[in-house]
N, C-alpha and C positions, 0 to 999 in steps of 0.2 A: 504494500500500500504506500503511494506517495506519502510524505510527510507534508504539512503544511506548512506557506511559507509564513513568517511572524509579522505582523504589520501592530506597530503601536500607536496610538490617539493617544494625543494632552488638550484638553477640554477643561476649562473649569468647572462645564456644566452642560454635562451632554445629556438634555431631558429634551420634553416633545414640547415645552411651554417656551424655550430659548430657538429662538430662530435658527444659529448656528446649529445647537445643537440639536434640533430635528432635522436639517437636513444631515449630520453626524449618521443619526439612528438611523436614517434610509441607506446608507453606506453597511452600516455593521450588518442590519438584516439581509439586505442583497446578498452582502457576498460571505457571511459568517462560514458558510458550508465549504469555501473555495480557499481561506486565510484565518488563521488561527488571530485571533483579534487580541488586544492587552491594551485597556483602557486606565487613564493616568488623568482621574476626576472627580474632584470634591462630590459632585452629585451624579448619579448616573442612571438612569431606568433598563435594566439592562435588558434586550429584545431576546435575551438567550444566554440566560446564566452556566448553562453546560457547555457552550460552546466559546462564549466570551467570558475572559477575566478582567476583572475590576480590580484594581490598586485602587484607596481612596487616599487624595490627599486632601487633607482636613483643613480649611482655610477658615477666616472670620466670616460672619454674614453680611457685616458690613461694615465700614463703607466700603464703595465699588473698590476707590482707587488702591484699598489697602485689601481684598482679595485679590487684585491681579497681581500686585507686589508681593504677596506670601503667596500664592500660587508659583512665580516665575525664581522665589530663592526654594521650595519647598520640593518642587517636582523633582527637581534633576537629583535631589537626594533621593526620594525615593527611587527614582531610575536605577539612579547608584546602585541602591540596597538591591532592585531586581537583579541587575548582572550579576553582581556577587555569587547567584546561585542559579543565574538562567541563562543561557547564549543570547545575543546580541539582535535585535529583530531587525529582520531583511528590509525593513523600512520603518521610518518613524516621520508622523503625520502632527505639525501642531498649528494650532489655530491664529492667526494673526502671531502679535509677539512672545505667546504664551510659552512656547518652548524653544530654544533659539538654534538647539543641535538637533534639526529636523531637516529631512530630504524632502520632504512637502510641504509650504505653508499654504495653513486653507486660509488667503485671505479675504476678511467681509470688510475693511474698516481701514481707511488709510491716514489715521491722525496727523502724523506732520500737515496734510492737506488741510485736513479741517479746521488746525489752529490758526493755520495762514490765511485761509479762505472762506471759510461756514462759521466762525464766531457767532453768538448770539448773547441777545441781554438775560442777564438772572439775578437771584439775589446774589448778595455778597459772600454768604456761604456756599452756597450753590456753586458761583463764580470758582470760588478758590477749589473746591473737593474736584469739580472738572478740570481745573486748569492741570492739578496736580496727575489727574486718572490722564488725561491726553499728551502730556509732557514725557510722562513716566511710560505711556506704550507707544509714544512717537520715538522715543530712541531703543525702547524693547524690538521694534516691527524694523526699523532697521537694522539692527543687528540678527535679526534672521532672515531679511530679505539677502542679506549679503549671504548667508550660511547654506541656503535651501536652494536645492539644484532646481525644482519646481516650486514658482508660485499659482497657483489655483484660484481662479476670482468668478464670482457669479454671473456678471454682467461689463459690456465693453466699457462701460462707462467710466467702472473702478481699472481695468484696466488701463487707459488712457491716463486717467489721474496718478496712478502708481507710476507710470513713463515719465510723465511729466515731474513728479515730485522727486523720482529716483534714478529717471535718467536710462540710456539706454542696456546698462548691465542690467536692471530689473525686466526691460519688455524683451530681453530674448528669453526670460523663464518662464514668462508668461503664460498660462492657458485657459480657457476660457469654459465654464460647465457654470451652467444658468441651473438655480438652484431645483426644486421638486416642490411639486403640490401635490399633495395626497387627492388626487380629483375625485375618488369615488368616498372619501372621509367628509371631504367639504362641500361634495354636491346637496343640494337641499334636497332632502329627499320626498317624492311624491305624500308621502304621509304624515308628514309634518303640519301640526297645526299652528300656525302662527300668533291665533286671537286671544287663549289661553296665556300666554308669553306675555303679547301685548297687553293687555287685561293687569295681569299683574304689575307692569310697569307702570301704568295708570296713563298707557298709550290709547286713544278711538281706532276702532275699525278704517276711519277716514282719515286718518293722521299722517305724512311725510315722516317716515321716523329715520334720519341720517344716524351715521352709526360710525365713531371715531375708536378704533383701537390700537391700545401701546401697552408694550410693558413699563415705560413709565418715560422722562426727559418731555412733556408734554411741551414745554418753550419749544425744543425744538422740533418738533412734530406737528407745530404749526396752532396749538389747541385754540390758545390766546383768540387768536388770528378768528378761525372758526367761530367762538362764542360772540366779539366782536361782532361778524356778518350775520350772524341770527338775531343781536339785536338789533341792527340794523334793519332789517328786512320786517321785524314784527307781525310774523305770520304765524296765527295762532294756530293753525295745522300744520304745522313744522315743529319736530319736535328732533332733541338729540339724545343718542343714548352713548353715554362713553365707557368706556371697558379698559381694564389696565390702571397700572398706577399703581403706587404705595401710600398707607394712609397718610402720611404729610402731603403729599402731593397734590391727593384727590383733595381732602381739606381744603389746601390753596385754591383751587382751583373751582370750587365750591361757593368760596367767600367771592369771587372774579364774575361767579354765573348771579351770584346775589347784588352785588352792586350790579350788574348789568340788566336788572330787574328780567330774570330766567327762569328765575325757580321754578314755574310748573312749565318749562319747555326742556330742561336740561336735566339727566338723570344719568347718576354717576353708582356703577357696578362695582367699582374695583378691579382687581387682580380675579382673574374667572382660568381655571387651570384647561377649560373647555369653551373658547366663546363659538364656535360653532353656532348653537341656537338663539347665541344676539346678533349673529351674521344674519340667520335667515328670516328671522322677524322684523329684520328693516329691509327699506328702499333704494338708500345709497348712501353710499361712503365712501366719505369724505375723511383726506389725510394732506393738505397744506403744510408738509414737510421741508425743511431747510434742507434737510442732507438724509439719503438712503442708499446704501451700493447694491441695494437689489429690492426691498421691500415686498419681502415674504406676503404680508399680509394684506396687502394690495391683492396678490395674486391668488391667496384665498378668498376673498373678499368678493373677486373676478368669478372663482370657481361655484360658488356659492348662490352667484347667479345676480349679484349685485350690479350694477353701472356701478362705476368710480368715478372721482372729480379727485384730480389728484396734480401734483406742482412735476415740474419735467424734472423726475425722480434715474439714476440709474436703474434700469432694469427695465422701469416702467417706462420708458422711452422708444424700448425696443416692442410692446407690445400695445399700448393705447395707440386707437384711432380717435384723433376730436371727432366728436360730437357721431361716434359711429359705435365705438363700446362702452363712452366714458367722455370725460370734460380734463382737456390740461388746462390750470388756470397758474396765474402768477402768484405770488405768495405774498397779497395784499388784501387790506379786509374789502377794501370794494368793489375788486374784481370778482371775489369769491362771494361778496352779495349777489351783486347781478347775475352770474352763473348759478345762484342757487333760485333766483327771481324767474331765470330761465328755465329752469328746471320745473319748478313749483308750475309755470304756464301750461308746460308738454307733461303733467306727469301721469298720462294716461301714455305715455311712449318708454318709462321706464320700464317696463317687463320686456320690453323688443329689446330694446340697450342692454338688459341685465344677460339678458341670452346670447349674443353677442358676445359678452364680455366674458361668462361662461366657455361658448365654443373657442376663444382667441387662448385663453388663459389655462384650459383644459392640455393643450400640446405643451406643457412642463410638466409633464408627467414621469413619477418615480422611476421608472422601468427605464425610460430612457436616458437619466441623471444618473443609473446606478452602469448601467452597459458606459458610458463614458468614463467613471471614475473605473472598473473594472480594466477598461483599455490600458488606461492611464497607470495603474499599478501592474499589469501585466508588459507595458514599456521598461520600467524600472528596474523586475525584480528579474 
């Protein structure tokens, strides 16, 4: 019987609710059968605990900047401890700057770029924890850009931006695998009731209900912006439901929809480990983001059978049609009124758009993200 070849992940957090790391998970599942797997990650949901081993490295919960710092001194010990008593694996896989003695970096995130170019306003705390988290894996992500024979990026987008920030030694590593939609997880499915949902949210039958999700940085994902063009527009069958976020956050954000006189249009879920069924109980969504290198949830949002109105995002560049599966709009509150003003006009054409956006957004399908990274490690090893 062949032996299997070893391929190692450093993740800080390869679960299904982190965007990295579900596209991660559709990696190990695909090819678990093919590469004996060894995962190097504070959290991990493992799709195959007989087939895949989990090392945990145990890191703080928070703040962000000071788990990627005790993940990036913490791993290569434990790497360490693994050799000591296990051979060397035939590849090692880490994510951005997370591991720096890696032959593949997956990268989603090009910091140097974003300090230089996508800054945004926040509090003073807020300011400083990011400026520290972006600093600190702006010179982590290059020192294993220089290390990693391949770099791996979702979308041309982040690709371009990585050249331009790092010059032509990084675009000949370059290769390109647009991330995975679970199409048959996110499709709304015929039997789903929506009214019950609604109902409980204390949405009408006849209601607009837009639908913003994050896991949290809500500044820069545009929220402000969004709440802004709702009051703006003052259409009492427009309603928004946001999903995501930490309780400081949502709080914030909270007291933003209360001075904006919101309250019974704005309804805030939190963190939801599943938002699937607040995908398919709205109408569109809406994500006026500053910076994404590929924006997972767009393309759920897409598959779910939603229209989008969304800022000319990486990834999403390459698949919205204006005003054909979705709306690009600029990242201003009153462009994103009037495009929602338009909206609200046509919105007996949202089901045609949302299916559209559906059919466009369906061709990023798992099967095909996993035969390209299977290429990709079968080049390698």
């Amino acid at each position: 019987m062949t032996t299997k070849k070893t391929v190692a992940f450093f993740d800080l957090s390869i679960t299904s609710d982190s965007p990295i790391g579900s596209c991660i998970l559709q990696i190990l599942r695909g090819l678990c059968e093919e590469y004996q797997f060894i995962v190097f990650a504070d959290r991990f949901e493992n799709p195959a605990p007989d087939k895949i081993e989990w090392i945990r490295v145990p890191i703080p919960e928070k703040p962000v900047f000071l788990r990627f710092m005790t993940f990036k001194w913490l791993a290569p010990q434990y790497y360490k401890k693994y050799l000591s008593s296990k051979d060397k694996p035939q590849l090692v896989i880490g994510t951005d700057g997370e591991f720096a003695n890696c032959n593949i970096c997956y990268a989603h995130f090009c910091h140097k770029a974003y300090l230089k170019e996508h800054r945004i306003k926040a509090s003073l705390l807020r300011k400083i924890a990011r400026e520290i988290n972006h600093r600190f894996n702006a010179s982590a992500e290059a020192e294993t850009f220089a290390h990693a024979q391949v770099i791996v990026v979702p979308s041309a987008g982040l690709a371009e931006e990585l050249t331009h920030t790092y010059g032509t030694s990084v675009k000949q590593k370059i290769t390109k695998i647009p991330n995975p939609v679970e199409v048959s997880s996110f499709s709304r499915p015929s039997s789903f009731d929506a009214e019950p949902w609604r109902a409980k949210l204390g949405f009408r039958p006849d209601d607009v209900v837009l639908i913003f999700v994050a896991l949290g940085d809500f500044e820069r994902k545009g929220l402000k912006l969004l709440l802004q063009a709702l009051a703006n527009i003052r259409d009492a069958t427009t309603k928004l439901l946001v999903v995501g976020g930490s309780q400081h956050e949502v709080r914030e954000y909270e007291l933003i929809r209360d001075q904006l006189n919101l309250s019974d249009s704005v309804v805030f879920v939190g963190f939801q480990t599943d938002v699937r069924p607040f995908l398919w109980l709205s109408d569109l969504f809406v994500f006026p983001s500053n910076y994404e290198t590929f924006s997972l949830v767009t393309f759920q949002a897409a598959v779910a059978g939603l229209p989008v109105m969304v800022t000319n995002l990486y990834g999403v560049e390459e698949f919205l049609e204006d005003k054909v599966n979705g709306w690009l709009v600029e990242r201003d509150t009153m462009v994103i009124a009037q495009a929602l003003k338009t909206v609200l006009e046509n919105r007996d054409k949202l089901p045609q758009i949302g299916a559209a956006a559906n059919a466009t957004a369906s061709k990023y399908n798992k099967s095909i993200f996993v035969e390209r990274w299977r290429l990709l490690l079968e080049s390698l090893i």
